[in-house]
Rosetta silent file (secondary structure, phi, psi, omega in degrees, C-alpha in Angstrom):
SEQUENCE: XXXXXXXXXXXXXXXXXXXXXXXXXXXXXXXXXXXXXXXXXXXXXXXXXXXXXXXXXXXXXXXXXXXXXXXXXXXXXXXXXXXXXXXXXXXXXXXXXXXXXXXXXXXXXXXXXXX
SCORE:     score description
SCORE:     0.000 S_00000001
   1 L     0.000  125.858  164.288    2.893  -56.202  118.725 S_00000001
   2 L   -53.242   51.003 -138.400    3.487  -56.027  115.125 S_00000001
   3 L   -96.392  -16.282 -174.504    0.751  -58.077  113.282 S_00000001
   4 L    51.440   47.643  165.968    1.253  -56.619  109.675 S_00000001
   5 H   -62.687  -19.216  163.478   -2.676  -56.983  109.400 S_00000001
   6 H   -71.765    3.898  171.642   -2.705  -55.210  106.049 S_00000001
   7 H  -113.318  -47.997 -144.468   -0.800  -57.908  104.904 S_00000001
   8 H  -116.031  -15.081  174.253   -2.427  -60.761  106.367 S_00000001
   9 L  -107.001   19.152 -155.400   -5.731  -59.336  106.268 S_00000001
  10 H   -31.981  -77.639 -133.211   -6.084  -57.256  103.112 S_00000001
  11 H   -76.690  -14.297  159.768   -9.166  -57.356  102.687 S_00000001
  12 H   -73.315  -49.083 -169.162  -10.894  -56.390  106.010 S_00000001
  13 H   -86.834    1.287  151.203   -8.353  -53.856  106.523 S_00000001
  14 H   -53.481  -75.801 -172.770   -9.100  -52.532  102.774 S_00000001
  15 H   -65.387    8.891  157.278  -12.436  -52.097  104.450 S_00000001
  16 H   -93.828  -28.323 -177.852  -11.431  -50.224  107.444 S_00000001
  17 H   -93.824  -11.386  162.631   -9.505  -47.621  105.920 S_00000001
  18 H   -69.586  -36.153 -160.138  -12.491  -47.122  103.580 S_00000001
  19 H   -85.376  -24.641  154.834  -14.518  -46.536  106.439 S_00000001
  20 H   -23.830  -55.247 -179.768  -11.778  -44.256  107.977 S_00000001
  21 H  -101.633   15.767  172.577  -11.766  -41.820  105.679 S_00000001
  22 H   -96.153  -13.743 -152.376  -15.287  -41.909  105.136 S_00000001
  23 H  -116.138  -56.523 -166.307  -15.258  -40.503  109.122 S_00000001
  24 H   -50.738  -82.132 -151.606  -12.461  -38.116  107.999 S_00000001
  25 H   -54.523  -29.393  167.471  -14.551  -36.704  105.374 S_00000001
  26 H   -42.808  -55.461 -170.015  -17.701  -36.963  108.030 S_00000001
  27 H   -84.041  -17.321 -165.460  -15.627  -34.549  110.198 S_00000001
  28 H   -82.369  -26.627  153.821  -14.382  -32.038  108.048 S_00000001
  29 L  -114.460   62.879 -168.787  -18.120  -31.509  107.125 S_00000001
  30 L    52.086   50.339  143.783  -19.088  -31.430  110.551 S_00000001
  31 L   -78.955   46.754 -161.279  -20.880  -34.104  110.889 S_00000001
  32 H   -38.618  -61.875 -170.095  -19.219  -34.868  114.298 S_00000001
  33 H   -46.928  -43.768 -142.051  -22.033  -37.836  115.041 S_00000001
  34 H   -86.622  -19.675 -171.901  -21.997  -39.218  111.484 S_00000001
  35 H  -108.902  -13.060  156.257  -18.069  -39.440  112.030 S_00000001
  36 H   -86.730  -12.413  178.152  -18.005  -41.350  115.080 S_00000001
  37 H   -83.654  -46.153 -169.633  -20.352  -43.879  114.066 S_00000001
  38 H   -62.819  -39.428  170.195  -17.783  -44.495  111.053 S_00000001
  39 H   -60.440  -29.638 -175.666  -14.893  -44.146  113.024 S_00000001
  40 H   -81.949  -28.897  154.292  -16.375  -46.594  115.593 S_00000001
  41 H   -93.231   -8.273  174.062  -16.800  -48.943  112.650 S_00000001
  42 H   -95.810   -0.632 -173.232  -13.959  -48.467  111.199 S_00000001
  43 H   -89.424  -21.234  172.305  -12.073  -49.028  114.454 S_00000001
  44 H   -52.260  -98.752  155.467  -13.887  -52.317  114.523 S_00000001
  45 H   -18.341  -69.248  152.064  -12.716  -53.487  110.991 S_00000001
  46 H   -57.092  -13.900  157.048   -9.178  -52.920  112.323 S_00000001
  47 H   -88.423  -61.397 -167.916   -9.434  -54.908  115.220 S_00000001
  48 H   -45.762  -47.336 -169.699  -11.080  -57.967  113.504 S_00000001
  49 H   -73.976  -13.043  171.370   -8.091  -57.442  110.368 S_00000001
  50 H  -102.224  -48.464  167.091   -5.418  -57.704  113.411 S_00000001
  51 H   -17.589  -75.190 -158.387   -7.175  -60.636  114.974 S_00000001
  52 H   -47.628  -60.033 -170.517   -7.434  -62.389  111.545 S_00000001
  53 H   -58.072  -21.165  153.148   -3.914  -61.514  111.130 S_00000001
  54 H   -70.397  -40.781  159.521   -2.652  -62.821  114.217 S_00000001
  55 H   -43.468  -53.222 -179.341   -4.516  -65.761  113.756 S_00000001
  56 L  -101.642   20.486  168.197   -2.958  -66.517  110.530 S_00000001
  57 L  -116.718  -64.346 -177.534    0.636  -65.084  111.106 S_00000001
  58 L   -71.864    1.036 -153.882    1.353  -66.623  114.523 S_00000001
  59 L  -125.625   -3.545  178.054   -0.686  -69.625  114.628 S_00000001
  60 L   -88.796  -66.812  170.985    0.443  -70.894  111.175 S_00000001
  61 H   -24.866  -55.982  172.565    3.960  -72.328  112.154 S_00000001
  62 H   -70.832   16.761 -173.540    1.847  -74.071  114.565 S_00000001
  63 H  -111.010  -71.763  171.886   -0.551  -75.506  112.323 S_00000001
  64 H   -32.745  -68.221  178.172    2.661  -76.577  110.458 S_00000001
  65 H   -36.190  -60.431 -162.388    4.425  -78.126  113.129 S_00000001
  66 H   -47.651  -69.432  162.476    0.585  -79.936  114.076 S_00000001
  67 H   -11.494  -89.961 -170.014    0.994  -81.384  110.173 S_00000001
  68 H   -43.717  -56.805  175.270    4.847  -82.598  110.537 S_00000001
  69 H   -57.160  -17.692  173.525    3.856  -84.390  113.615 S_00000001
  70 H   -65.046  -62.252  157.219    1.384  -85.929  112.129 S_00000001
  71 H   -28.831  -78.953  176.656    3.428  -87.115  109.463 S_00000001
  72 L   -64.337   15.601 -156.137    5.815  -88.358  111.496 S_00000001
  73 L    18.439   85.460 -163.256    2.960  -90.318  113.463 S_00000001
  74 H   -73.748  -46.533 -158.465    4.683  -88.449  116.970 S_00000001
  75 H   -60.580   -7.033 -173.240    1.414  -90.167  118.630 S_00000001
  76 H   -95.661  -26.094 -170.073    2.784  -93.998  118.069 S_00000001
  77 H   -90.201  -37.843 -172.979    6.163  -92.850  119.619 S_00000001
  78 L   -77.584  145.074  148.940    5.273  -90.624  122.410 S_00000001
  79 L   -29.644  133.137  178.381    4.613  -91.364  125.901 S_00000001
  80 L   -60.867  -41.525 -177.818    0.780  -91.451  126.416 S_00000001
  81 L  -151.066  155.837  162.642    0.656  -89.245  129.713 S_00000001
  82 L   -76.677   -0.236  173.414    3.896  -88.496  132.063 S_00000001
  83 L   -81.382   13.608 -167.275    2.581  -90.633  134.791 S_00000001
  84 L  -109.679  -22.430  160.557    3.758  -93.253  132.249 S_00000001
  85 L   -80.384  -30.527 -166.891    7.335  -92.091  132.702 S_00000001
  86 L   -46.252  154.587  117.829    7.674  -92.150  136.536 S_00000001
  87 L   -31.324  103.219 -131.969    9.844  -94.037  137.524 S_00000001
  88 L   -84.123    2.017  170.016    8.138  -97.237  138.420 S_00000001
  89 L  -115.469   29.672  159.600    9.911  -97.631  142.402 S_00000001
  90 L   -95.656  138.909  135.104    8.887  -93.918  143.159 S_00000001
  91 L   -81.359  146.553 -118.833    5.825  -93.061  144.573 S_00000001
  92 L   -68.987  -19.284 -167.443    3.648  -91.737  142.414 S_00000001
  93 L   -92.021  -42.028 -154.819    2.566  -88.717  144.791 S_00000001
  94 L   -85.924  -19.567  163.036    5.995  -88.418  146.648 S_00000001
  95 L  -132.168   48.354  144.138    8.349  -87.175  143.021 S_00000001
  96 L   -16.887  -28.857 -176.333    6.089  -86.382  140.278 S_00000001
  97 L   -84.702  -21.545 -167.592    8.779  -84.551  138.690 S_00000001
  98 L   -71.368  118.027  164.578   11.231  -87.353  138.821 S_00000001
  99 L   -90.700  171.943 -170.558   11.247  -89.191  135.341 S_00000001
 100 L  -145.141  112.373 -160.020   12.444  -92.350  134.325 S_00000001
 101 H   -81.399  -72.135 -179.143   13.614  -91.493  130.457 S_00000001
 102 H   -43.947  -36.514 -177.406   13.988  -95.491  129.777 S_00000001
 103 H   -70.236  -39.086 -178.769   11.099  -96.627  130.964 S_00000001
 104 H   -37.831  -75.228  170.593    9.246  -93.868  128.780 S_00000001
 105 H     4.226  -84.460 -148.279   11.020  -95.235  125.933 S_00000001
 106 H   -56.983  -34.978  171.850   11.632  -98.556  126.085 S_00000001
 107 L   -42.463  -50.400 -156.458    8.000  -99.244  125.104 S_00000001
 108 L   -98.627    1.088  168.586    8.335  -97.666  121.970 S_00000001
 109 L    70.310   37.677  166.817   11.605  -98.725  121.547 S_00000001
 110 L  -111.378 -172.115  178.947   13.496  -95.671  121.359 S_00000001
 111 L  -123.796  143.536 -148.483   16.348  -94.865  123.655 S_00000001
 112 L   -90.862   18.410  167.842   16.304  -92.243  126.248 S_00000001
 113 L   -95.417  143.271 -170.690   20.335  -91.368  125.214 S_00000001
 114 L    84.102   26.002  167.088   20.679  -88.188  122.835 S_00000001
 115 L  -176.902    0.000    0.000   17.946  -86.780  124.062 S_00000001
């Protein structure tokens, strides 16, 4: 997965690559321990900066959408639950899957054609 956390994240993953090469420079003068606790934090700092970045790259459309729907008050139009759709001369345990697109509707006065 691609998260482009140095993009979406500067500023944590600014601070992982500081601590990166603070580990490089750890090892080249042998400081093996001193370079694993930095690597082990800077390995950190890059997880959290992909997190962040996932958070706010993949999860933003959907924030967006949640907004537009809002807008368009989706909650006055939509069915309430899908047991609200059944058909009403099915029983309710014997189809669940079968819907009944008008009655869903009709309430809210849209029309179950086109859609």
């Amino acid at each position: 997965m691609h998260t482009e956390a140095a993009k979406f994240s500067s500023k944590r993953w600014t601070e992982a690559e500081k601590k990166f090469n603070k580990a490089a420079i750890k090892l080249e003068d042998g400081d093996l321990n001193e370079a694993k606790k930095k690597a082990g934090e800077a390995e950190t700092l890059y997880r959290q900066a992909e997190l962040e970045a996932i958070k706010t790259n993949y999860l933003q459309g959907t924030r967006e959408l949640l907004k537009q729907a809002d807008k368009l008050k989706v909650k006055d139009h939509a069915p309430r639950s899908p047991r609200s759709c059944l058909h009403p001369g099915i029983p309710r345990r014997s189809h669940r899957s079968q819907w009944n697109r008008r009655s869903c509707f009709a309430d809210n006065g849209h029309s179950a054609q086109g859609r």
